[in-house]
BAMIDO-835069 format. One record per residue (C-alpha): residue in three letters; x negated, y negated, z. Coordinates in pm, whole numbers, padded with zeros to 5 digits, always signed. Layout:
% BAMIDO-835069
ALAXYZ/...
***
This chain:
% BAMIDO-835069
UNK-07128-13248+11719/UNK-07136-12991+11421/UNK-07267-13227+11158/UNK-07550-13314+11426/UNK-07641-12950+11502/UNK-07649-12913+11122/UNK-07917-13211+11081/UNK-08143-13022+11281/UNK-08115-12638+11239/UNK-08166-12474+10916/UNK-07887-12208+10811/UNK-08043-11889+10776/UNK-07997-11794+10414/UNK-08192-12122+10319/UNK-08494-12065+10552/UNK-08654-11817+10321/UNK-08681-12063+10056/UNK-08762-12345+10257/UNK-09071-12194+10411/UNK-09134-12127+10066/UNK-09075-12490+09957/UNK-09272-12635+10220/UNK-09611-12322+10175/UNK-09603-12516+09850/UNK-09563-12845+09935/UNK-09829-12850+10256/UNK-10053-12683+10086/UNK-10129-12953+09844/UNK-10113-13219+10093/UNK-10361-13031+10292/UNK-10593-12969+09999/UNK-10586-13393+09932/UNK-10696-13438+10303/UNK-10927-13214+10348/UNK-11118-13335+10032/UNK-11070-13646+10133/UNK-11220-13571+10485/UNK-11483-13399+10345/UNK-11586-13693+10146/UNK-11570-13948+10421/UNK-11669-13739+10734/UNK-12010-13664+10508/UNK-12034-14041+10460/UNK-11966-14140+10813/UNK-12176-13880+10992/UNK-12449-14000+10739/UNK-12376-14326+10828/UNK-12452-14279+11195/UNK-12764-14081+11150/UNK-12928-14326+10914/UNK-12761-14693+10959/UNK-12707-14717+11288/UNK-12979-14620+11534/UNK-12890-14224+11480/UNK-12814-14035+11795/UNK-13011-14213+12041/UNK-12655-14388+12224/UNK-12397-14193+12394/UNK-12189-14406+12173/UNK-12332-14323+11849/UNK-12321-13947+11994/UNK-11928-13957+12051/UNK-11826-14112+11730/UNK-12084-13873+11572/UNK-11852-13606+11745/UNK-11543-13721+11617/UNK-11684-13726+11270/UNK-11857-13384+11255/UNK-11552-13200+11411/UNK-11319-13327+11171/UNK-11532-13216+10896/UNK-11601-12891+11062/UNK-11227-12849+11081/UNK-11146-12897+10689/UNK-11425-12681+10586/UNK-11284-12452+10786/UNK-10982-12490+10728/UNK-10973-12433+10305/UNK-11133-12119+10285/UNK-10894-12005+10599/UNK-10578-12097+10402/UNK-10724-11912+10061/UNK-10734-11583+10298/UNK-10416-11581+10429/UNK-10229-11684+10114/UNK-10092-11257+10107/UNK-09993-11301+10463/UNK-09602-11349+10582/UNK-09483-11684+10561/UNK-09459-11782+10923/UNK-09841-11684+10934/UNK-09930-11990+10678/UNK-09685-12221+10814/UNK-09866-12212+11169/UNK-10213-12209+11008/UNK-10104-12543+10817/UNK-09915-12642+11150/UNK-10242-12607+11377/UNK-10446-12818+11081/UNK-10203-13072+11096/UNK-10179-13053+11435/UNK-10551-13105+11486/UNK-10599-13408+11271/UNK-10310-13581+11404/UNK-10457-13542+11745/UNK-10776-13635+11627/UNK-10673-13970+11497/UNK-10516-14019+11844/UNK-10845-13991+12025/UNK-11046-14156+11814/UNK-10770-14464+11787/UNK-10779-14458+12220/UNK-11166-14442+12197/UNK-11190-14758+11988/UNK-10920-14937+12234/UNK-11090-14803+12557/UNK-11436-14922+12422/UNK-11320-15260+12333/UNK-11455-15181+11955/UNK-11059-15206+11832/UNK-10717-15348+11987/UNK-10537-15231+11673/UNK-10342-14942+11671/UNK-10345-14876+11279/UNK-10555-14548+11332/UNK-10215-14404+11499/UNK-09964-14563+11295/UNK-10126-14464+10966/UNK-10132-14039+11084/UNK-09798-14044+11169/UNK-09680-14168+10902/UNK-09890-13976+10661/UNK-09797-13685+10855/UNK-09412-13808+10831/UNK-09439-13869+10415/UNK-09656-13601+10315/UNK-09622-13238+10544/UNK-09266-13064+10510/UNK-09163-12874+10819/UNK-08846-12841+10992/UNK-08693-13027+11263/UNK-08877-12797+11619/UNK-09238-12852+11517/UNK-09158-13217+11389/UNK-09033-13296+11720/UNK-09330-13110+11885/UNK-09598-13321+11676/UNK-09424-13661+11694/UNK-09402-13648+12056/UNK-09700-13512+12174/UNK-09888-13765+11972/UNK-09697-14027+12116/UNK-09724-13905+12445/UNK-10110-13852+12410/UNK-10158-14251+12254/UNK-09952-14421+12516/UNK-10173-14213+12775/UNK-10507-14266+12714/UNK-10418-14607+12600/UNK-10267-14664+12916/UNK-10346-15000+13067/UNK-10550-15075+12796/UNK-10255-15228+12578/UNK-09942-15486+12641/UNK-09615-15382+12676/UNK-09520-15529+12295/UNK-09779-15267+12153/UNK-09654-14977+12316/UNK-09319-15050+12217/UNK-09422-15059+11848/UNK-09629-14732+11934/UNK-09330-14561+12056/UNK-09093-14701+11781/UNK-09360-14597+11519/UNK-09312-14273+11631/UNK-08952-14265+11641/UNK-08979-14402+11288/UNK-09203-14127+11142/UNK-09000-13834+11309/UNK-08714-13966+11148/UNK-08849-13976+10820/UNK-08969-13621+10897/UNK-08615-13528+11007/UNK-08458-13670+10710/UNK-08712-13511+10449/UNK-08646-13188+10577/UNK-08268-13228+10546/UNK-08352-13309+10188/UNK-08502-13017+10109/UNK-08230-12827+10285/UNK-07933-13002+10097/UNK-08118-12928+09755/UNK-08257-12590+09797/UNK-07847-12503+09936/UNK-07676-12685+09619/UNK-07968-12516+09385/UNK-07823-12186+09508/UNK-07440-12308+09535/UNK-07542-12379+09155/UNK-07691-12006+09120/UNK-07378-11874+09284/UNK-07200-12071+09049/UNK-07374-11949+08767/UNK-07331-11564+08817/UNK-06906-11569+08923/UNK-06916-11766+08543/UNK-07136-11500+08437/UNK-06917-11225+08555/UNK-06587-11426+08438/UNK-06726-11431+08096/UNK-06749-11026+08112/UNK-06448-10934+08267/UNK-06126-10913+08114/UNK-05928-11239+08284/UNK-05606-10963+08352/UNK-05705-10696+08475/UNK-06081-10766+08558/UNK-06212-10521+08393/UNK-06492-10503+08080/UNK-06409-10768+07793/UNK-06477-10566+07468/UNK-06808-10718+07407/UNK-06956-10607+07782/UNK-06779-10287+07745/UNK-07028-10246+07438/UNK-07298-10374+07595/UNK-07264-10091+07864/UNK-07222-09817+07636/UNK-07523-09984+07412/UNK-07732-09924+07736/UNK-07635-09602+07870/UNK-07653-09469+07531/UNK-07880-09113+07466/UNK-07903-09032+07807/UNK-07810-08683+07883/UNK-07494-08676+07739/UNK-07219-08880+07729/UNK-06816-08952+07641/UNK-06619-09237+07527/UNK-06288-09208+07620/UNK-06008-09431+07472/UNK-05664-09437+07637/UNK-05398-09647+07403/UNK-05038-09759+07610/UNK-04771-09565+07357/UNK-04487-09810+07235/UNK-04614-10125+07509/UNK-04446-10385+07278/UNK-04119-10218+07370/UNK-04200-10294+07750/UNK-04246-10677+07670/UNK-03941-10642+07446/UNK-03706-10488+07688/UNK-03871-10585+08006/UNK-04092-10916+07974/UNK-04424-11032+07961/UNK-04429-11011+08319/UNK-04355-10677+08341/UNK-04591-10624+08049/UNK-04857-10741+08231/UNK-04806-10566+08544/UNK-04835-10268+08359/UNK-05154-10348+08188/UNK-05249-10423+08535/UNK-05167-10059+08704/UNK-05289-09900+08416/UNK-05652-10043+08436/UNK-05629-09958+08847/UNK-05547-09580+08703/UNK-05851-09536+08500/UNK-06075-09669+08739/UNK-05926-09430+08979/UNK-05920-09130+08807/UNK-06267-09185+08630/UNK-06485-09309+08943/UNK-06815-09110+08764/UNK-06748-09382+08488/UNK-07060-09587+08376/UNK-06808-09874+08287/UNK-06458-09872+08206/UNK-06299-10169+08006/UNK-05985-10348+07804/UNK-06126-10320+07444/UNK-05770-10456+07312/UNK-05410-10559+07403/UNK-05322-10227+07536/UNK-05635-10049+07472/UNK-05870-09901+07774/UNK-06207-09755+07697/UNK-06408-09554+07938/UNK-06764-09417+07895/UNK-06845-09140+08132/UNK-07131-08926+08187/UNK-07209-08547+08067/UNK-06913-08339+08240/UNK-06747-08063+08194/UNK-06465-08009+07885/UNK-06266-07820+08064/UNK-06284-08054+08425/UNK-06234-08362+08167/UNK-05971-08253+08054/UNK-05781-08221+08326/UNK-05835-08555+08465/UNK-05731-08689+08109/UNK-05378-08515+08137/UNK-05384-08612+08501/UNK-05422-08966+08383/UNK-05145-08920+08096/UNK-04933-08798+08402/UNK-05003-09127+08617/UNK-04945-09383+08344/UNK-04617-09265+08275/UNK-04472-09300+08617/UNK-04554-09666+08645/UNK-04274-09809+08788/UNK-04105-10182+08803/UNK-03909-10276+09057/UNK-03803-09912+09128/UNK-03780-09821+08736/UNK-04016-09640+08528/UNK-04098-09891+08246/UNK-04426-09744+08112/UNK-04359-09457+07772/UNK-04680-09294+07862/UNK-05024-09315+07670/UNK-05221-09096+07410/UNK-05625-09090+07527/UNK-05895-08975+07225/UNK-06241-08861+07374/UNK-06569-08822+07164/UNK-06837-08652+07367/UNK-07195-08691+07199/UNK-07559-08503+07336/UNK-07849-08633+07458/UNK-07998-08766+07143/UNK-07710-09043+07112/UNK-07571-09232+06840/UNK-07450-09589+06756/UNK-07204-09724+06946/UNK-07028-09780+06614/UNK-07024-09438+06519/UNK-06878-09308+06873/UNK-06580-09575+06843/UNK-06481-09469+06523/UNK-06481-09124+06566/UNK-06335-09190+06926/UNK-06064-09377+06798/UNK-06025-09116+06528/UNK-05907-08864+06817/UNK-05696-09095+06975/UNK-05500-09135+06644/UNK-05483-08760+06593/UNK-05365-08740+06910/UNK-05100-08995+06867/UNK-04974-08797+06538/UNK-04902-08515+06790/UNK-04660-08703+06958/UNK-04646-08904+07272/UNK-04860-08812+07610/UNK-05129-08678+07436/UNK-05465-08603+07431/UNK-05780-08516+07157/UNK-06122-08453+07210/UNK-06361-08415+06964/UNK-06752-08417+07002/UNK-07030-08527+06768/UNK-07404-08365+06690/UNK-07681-08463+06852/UNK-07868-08761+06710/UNK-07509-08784+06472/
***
């Protein structure tokens, strides 16, 4: 019953797009016809006045009446759809609706008129709107329905008596036909315009793989520049480096596994003592960069040592495994610098710092426009 329901109803993130889809669609369709109706309409009422004894029959008066409304109805109808083209959606899918709706209906009557007249037994009037209608005008599966039956309903009516049994069968499976070509080029559209954005989906998680470190999910080293790169010069910023002191003796004594798991708390550590970062990352085995906004020296500091103070007690299996980390921070002004020039002098602190022994931390700052 579910794969039914889903023939027919259109899931709510893809409705957006296919109104979209079918705006576009329709109204090219709609322009063909109503130049085409123009043309013929012209020709026909002209016809009528001129080569065929003008108005003077009822007859000629009726068919004259068919003819003009029609035209009336696509000149209309063009300039109508070229105003409401900055109007919502749902707006320019009933306009197109109501046009569609009107020349199907049209072709009805003037399909019964022939029959009831005796002009025409042939049905091919019908048969050839609702297929058109069913091949060239996208819409989804309630106003389908509405069209295909009420035209239907309307031919076998006011043909009623006036055809055998064997042609209203074929006008009723006609119909049947032509919805379900409407039915099924709706679920078309659906199925693309939902694997076009399964493929967009797609597209962005591989985007976002290719930036994030595959470990511990943070920045790779070349988005981790690319963040600094664009926050650069504004206000003023830090780059903070934090380097894991002695981590091949963790792998060593421990295990990669451990080794991992440690890489893995640590990166949860920075993000959670730096939440004001503009983008923390995993610029190397055991390296961590952070870039953070203008803050205070004294309030930065702090949070480094709190940091230092975290790291070590990372624990494995109820034992501290981590020996603690040294952390280098270059703070630069609001005229910036190259990202170049912040990492070396960055990682020029976090080497001084690691000279004064394990656990530490070394900021250092650089002029303006340095």
């Amino acid at each position: 019953m579910k794969s039914v329901r889903d023939f027919f109803v259109i899931p709510p993130e893809v409705r957006p797009e296919f109104r979209q889809a079918a705006l576009q669609r329709n109204r090219l369709s709609m322009l063909i016809i109503c130049i085409m109706i123009l043309g013929m309409e012209l020709f026909n009422m002209g016809r009528v006045l001129f080569a065929s004894y003008g108005l003077e029959t009822l007859n000629n008066r009726i068919y004259f009446g068919f003819y003009s409304s029609l035209f009336v109805m696509a000149a209309l109808y063009l300039p109508l759809d070229w105003l409401m083209r900055k109007k919502p959606h749902r707006a320019q899918l009933a306009l197109q609706y109501a046009g569609v709706l009107f020349c199907l209906l049209w072709h009805v009557c003037i399909n019964a008129y022939d029959i009831y007249c005796g002009h025409n037994t042939q049905t091919g009037i019908y048969f050839t709107a609702v297929l058109g209608l069913a091949v060239f005008i996208l819409m989804s599966a309630g106003p389908a329905i509405a069209l295909h039956v009420s035209a239907c309903a309307l031919m076998l009516l006011l043909t009623w008596g006036r055809l055998d049994s064997g042609t209203q069968i074929n006008i009723t499976f006609t119909s049947v036909v032509a919805l379900a070509i409407s039915l099924t080029n709706c679920r078309h559209h659906v199925l693309t315009i939902m694997q076009r954005m399964e493929i967009s989906r797609m597209n962005q998680k591989l985007q976002m793989l290719a930036q994030r470190d595959a470990l511990t999910g943070l920045l790779n080293k070349t988005a981790f520049q690319h963040c600094v790169e664009t926050h650069l010069g504004e206000e003023g910023t830090a780059l903070l480096i934090l380097d894991l002191d002695d981590f091949k003796s963790v792998n060593d004594r421990y295990g990669h596994p451990c080794g991992d798991f440690v890489l893995k708390e640590t990166a949860l550590k920075v993000e959670a003592a730096l939440p004001q970062a503009l983008g923390v990352g995993r610029i190397g085995g055991d390296e961590f960069a952070a870039f953070l906004p203008a803050t205070d020296g004294g309030k930065l500091r702090e949070t480094a040592a709190e940091l230092i103070r975290s790291v070590a007690a990372i624990t494995w299996h109820g034992e501290r495994v981590s020996n603690g980390c040294s952390i280098g921070v270059c703070s630069v002004g609001p005229g910036g610098t190259s990202y170049e020039k912040l990492y070396v002098e960055t990682d020029r602190a976090l080497y001084r710092a690691k000279e004064g022994g394990k656990d530490r931390l070394c900021i250092t700052g650089l002029e303006e426009g340095g």
